[in-house]
C-alpha angles and dihedrals in degrees: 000000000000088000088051100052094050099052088059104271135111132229144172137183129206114207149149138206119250087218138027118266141133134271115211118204122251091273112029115117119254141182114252091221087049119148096274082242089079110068141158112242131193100264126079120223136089121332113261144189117250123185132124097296089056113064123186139189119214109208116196119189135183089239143339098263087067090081093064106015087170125056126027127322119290108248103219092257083065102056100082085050086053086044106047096055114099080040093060095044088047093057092042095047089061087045103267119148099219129176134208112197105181119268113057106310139109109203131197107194093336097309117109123252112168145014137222137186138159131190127192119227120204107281092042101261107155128229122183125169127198123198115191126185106230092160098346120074124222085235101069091079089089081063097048100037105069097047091045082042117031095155096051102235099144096078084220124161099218098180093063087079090048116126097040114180117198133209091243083062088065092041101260111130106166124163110252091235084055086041096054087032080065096035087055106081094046095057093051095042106050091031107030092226141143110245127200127195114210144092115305106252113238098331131340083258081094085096084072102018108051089226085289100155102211098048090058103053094046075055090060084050106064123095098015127162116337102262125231125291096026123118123211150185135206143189139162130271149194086276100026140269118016125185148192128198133173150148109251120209103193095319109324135104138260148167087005115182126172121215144167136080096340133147110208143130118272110262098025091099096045090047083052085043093049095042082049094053098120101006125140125237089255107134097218088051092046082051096051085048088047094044083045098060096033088052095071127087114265087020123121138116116216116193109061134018109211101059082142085056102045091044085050092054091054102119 
């Protein structure tokens, strides 16, 4: 999917779990020797259960600016209402009153119903991901987590999903193969791709890894449990947890990474990381190194808005 997106095309792919799990977003932390149901997928954003009462669709687009040729550029805190649409006019089409608040939440009556996150690689390509409850709620990651999860690495705030409304609670039971045959003409239509109905391969990281085996597990990989000797602070965000580790030599700051329920480009945290290399703890400084990075074109981090005040509070 990511070959064909850089070489101009869209594609998406509709898809469910066999079994229940849960999807971390592209930056949470994870144990290396996790369950193999919790994994890390492309996308950035909160972590969320999958399963076959939860099916998802993985859109992956040249660049951002497909998703509104016309018009001026989509700033990052559009691209989920870009995305969402032939979701939205899905649901309403069969009669559900579905909201969309903003963020990355679709609500029925307040309760939420689907998911949606997006990340940017380096040469633009686009990835979103929507997870809708058909027959499993949201909210039964706070089941799954702790069980997937027991010694708490992935920084994850569980109760923001409480709450979770399916489509089976307003009556609606559709199969997940009639729900992606219906699913299917809005996709082309709003985004002129070629959709595909079928399990994911060996993640939905396909979207980036080609299936390549290797390359996805040294994907899971990444970002695992805060090693020893770093400090750290945390807070809650717009999507959830967010937090900040790091080693401090007198002062100053090393090995920073920045994890939690984010949505971001690839490469945008380890560019904050990189700028902050050295730094002090001085708020002002932390706020040039974060200007510097965010300055820059594709850059951006949606999910919480003081990254220079939560680094400054590692201690």
């Amino acid at each position: 999917m990511a070959r064909a997106a850089s070489c101009g095309e869209a594609c998406a792919r509709i898809w469910w779990r066999p079994a229940e799990g849960v999807s971390l977003g592209r930056f949470h932390r994870r144990a290396p020797d996790a369950d193999p149901t919790l994994e890390r997928r492309a996308s950035g954003g909160r972590a969320v259960p999958t399963g076959p009462g939860l099916p998802a669709v993985t859109l992956v687009l040249p660049e951002v600016g497909w998703l509104q040729p016309a018009g001026p550029a989509l700033r990052p805190d559009q691209v989920l209402n870009r995305s969402l649409r032939p979701l939205l006019a899905m649901l309403r089409g069969v009669g559900v009153d579905v909201f969309y608040p903003g963020r990355d939440l679709v609500t029925i009556e307040g309760r939420p119903v689907a998911h949606a996150s997006f990340t940017l690689a380096p040469d633009g390509v686009c990835t979103a991901e929507i997870h809708c409850a058909f027959t499993q709620s949201l909210d039964s990651l706070g089941r799954l987590l702790p069980r997937l999860d027991p010694d708490g690495v992935a920084q994850v705030d569980a109760a923001s999903l409480s709450g979770g409304a399916t489509l089976a609670d307003v009556g609606i039971l559709p199969e997940p193969a009639l729900w992606a045959d219906v699913l299917e003409e809005p996709l082309s239509r709003e985004f002129g791709c070629e959709v595909v109905t079928g399990p994911p391969f060996t993640g939905t990281e396909a979207a980036f890894f080609a299936g390549v085996s290797e390359a996805f597990r040294g994907f899971q990989r990444e970002r695992g449990p805060m090693p020893g000797g770093c400090a750290s602070a945390a807070a809650i965000g717009l999507l959830g947890a967010v937090e900040a580790c790091a080693r401090l030599e007198e002062g100053f700051i090393r090995d920073l990474e920045i994890s939690g329920d984010l949505i971001a480009p690839f490469h945008t945290l380890e560019e904050v990381a990189g700028v902050c290399e050295g730094q002090n703890l001085r708020p002002a400084a932390l706020r040039r190194c974060l200007l510097t990075v965010m300055s820059k074109p594709r850059n951006f981090a949606l999910g919480f808005d003081e990254l220079d005040e939560l680094i400054a509070r590692v201690a």
